[in-house]
C-alpha positions as CSV (number, residue, x, y, z in Angstrom):
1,X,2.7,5.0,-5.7
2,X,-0.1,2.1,-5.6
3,X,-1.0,0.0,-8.1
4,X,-3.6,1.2,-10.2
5,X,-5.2,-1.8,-10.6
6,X,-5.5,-2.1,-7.1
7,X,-7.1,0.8,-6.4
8,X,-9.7,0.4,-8.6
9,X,-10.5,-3.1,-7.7
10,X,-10.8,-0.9,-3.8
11,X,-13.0,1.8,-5.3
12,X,-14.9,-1.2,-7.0
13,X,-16.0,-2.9,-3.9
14,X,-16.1,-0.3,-1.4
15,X,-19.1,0.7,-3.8
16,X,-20.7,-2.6,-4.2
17,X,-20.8,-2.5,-0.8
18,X,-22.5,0.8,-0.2
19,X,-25.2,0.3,-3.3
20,X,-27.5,-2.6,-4.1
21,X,-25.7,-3.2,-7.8
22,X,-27.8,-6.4,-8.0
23,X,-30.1,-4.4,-9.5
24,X,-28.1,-2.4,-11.5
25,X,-27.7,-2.7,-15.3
26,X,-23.6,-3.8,-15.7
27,X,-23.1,-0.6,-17.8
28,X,-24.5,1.5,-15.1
29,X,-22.5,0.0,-12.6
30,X,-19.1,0.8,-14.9
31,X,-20.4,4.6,-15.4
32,X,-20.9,4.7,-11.9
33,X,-17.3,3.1,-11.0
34,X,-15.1,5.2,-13.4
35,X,-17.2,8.5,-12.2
36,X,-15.9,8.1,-8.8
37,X,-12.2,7.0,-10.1
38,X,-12.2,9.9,-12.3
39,X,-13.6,12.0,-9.4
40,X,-10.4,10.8,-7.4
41,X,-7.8,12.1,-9.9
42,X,-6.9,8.4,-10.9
43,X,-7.5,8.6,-14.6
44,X,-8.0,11.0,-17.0
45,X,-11.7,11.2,-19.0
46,X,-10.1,9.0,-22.1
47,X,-7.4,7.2,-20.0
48,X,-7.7,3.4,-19.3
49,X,-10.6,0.3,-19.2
50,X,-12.4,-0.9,-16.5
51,X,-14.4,-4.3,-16.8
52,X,-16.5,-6.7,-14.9
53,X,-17.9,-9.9,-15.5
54,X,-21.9,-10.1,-15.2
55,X,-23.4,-13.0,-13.7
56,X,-23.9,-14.8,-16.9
57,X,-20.2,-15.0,-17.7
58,X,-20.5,-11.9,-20.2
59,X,-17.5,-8.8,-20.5
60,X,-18.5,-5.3,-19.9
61,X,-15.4,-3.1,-20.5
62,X,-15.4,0.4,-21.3
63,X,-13.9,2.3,-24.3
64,X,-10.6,3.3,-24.2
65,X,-9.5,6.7,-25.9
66,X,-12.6,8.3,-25.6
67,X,-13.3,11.8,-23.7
């Protein structure tokens, strides 16, 4: 089985790619990143984080443990 991590970093840019995020509140870009993990079967509704950096060095991670 793949690396987890890696697959989401994959997910993660192939949609960065196909949307103009630049625009898109960092919270907005998370929803729209574990949606189409979740969508995939890799994770469960309250299982694991994601995070990302914005471009003014500030964290964005998601809750943990929460359906």
């Amino acid at each position: 089985m793949k690396n987890i991590c890696y697959l989401c970093a994959r997910f993660y840019r192939r949609t960065m790619k196909q949307l103009n995020t630049k625009l898109m509140h960092p919270a907005e870009q998370l929803a729209l990143i574990i949606g189409r993990i979740y969508r995939s079967g890799l994770t469960t509704t309250s299982g694991g984080n994601l995070s990302i950096m914005d471009d003014n060095g500030d964290m964005w991670i998601t809750p943990a443990g929460v359906d």
